[in-house]
N, C-alpha and C positions, 0 to 999 in steps of 0.2 A: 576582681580588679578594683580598685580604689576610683570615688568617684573622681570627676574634673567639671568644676564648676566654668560654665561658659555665658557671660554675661550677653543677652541678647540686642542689638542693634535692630530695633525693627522703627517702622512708622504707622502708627494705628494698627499695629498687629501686622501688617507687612515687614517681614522678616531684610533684611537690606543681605545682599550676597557674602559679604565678609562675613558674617555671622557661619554661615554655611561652612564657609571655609575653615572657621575654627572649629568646628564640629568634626571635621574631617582631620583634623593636628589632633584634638581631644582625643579620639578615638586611639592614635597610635600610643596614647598614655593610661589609658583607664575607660571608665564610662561615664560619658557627656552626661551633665545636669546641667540642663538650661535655667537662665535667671532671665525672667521676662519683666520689666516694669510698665507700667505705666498704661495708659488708658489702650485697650487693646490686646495686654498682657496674656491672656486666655486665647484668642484668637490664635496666637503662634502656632500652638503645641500641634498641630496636624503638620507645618513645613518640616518643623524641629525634628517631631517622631518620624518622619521622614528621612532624616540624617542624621538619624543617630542618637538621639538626645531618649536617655533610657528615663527621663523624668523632667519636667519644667516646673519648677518653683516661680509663681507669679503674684505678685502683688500691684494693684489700680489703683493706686492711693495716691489723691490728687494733687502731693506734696512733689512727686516727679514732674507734674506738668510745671508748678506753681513756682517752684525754686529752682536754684541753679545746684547741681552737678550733688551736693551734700547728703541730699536725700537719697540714690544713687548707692552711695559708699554706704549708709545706716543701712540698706538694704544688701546690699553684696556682705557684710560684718555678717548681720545675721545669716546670711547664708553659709559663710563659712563654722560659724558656730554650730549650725544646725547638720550641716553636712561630711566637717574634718576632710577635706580636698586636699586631691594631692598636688593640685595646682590652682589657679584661676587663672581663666586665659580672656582676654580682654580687648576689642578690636584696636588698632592701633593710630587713632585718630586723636586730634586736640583736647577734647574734651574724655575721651575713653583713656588716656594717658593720665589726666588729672585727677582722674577715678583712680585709676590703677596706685598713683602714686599713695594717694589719700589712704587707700586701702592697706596698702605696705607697711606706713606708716601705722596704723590703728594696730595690727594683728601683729608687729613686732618682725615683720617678713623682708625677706631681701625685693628685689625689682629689675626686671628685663624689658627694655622698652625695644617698639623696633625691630622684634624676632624677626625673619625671613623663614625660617624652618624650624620642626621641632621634632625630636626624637627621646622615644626613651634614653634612662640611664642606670646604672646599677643604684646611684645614689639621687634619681630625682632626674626631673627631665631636662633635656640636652638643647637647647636654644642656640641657633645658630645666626649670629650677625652682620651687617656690613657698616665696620666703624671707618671713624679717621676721613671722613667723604669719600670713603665705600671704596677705600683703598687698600682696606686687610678685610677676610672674615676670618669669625672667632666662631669660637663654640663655647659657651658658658654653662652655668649654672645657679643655681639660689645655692646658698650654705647654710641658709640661715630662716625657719618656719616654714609655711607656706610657699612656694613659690609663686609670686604675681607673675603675669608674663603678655606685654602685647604683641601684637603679631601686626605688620602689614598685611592690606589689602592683595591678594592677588599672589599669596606663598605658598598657597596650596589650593588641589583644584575641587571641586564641591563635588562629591562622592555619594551619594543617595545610600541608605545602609538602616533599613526597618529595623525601628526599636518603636519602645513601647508608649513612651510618651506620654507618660502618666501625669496627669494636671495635677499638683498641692498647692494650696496657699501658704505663701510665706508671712510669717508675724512679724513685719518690724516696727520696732519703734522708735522715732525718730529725737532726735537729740535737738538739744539748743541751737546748736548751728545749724538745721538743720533750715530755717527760715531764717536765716540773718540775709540771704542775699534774692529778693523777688523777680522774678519776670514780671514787667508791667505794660510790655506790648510786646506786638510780632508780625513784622512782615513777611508773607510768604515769599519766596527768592521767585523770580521770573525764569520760567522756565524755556532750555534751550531745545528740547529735542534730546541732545545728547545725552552720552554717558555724564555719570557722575565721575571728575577726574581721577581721584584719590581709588576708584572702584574698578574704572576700565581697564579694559583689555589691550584696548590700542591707543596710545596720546600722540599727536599732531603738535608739534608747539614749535611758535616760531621768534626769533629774536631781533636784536638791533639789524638782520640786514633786511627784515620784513619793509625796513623805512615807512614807517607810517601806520595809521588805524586804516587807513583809504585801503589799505595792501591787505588788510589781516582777511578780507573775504577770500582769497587766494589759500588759505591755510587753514578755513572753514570749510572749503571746498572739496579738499582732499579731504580731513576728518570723515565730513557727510560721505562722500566714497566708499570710504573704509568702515563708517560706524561707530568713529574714534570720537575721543573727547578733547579738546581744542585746550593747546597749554600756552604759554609765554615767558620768558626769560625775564627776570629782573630788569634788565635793560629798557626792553619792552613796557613792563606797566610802567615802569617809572618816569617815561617819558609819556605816557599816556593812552597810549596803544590799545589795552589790554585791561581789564579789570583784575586789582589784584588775588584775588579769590580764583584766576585762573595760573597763579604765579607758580612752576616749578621751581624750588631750589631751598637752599640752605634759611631763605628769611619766609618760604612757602609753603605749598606742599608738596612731597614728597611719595613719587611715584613708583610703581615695578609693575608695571604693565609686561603684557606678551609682546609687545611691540611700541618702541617707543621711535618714532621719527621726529628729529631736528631741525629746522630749518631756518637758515640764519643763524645759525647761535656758535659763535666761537667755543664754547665749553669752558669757560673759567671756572674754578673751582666750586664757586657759588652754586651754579648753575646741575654742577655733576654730581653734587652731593644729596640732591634734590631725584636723578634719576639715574643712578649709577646701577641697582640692580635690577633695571629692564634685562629681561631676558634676552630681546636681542634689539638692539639699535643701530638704526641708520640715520647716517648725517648728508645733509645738501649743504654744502659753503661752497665759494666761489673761491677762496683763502686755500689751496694745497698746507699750510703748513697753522692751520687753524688747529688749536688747541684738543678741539671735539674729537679730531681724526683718529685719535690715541686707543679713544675706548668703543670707537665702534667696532660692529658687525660686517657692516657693509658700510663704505662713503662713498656719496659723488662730489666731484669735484665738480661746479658748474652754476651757475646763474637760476640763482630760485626763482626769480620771474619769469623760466624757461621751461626750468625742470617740472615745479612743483604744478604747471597746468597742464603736461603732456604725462604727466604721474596718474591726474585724476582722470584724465581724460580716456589714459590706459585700464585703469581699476572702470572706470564706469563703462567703457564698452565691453570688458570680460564679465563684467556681471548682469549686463543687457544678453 
């Protein structure tokens, strides 16, 4: 089988779960070659060989810490050089898109951002998406070189699958742009406990009828319950509620959790296109002819300052 280059998402050699999960799409196209960067890069290969990853190409070259996103792509280039993949598959986050794009561009290659699922094909592999604000899915393909390909978080499930894991160093070397843009500081984010949003499994998020920051502990509450990671509707940060770094929707980020509950949130378009392919969602509005009702799973109709603390209050005594 032809390899499939899988660009690794870790922190200090902790490998982040969507990594996992593209190991597990790889697989169903060829055999996983992990790309490891950066300080830690070596550390990986015991999760990797773990799932799959029949080789890890790493390189600790302190042009990844130092620069933004460039150095990144000069490394993923030579990796494709050095490997001829029959894909690259790429977590599907802000900065792993800019890669991805950059990369397309260099190798002469088509680009699928966004995949939800992936499957072989007779002619290359079969990317399946949710366009339009997650109102058709497609099924695509590259036509055209390589095929780049991101994937969201949470499209497939992390599948453990012994391979061999063989550590090589990759040689790159870096280009002119590849310092044209420095990091010159870095604050670590304050951490909540919870799930990272973009990664969980379950999102809590709640909107204009939260009425207020004083109210959002009510929609923390349940999270903490469940395990979930805590989101907000546009409406929400913009009025001040919410930090936007927690924003669902079309100007945020964009979700497919195992479970995604709403609450407060009419569903306007903005808002749906940000978590339209939750596997399964549930809405709380007071509003019967609320927007949101359309695409759920299950809705209540009813007062989220009723529902949403006899909700928690139900989940924390079943799990007491």
């Amino acid at each position: 089988m032809a390899d499939v280059l899988v660009l690794v998402d870790h922190v200090d050699g902790a490998v982040r779960k969507p990594t996992l999960e593209l190991l597990t799409l790889a697989r169903r196209i060829g055999d996983p070659v992990a790309v490891a960067l950066g300080a830690g890069a070596g550390e990986t290969a015991g999760v990797l060989g773990e799932h799959g990853a029949v080789k890890v190409l790493t390189s600790d070259a302190p042009e990844f810490a130092e620069y933004l996103v460039v150095p990144k792509v000069d490394a993923l280039q030579a990796a494709v050089e050095a490997v001829s993949p029959a894909a690259v598959l790429v977590v599907s986050s802000a900065e792993g898109k800019e890669i991805a794009a950059r990369l397309a561009l260099r190798i002469g290659s088509g680009i699928i951002t966004d995949a939800t699922d992936l499957e072989a094909g007779e002619q290359g592999p079969v990317a399946t998406q949710a366009v339009f604000a997650a109102s058709y899915t497609t099924k695509s393909r590259v036509s055209k070189g390589v095929p780049v390909i991101t994937v969201k978080p949470n499209s497939a499930p992390v599948e453990p699958a012994a391979a061999a894991g063989a550590v090589e160093a990759l040689t790159v070397s870096f280009g002119d742009s590849a310092t044209g843009t420095k990091v010159v500081s870095r604050t670590p984010r304050e951490s909540t406990g919870r799930p990272e949003l973009t990664e969980a499994a379950i999102v809590v998020s709640g909107g204009r009828g939260v009425n207020g920051a004083e109210n959002f502990p009510l929609i923390e509450a349940l999270a903490d319950s469940l395990g979930a990671a805590v989101g907000a509707s546009r409406a929400a940060v913009d009025a001040g509620w919410y930090p936007h770094t927690s924003q669902v929707g079309q100007t945020g980020k964009s979700v497919s959790p195992q479970l995604y509950i709403a609450s407060g949130i009419s569903g306007a378009i903005q808002h749906r296109a940000g978590m339209q392919t939750s596997k399964t969602i549930v809405a709380i509005n007071k509003d019967p002819e609320a927007p949101i009702f359309e695409l759920v799973d299950y809705g209540v109709v009813g007062d989220l300052f009723t529902v949403v603390p006899q909700l928690t209050e139900e989940i924390t005594a079943r799990k007491g």
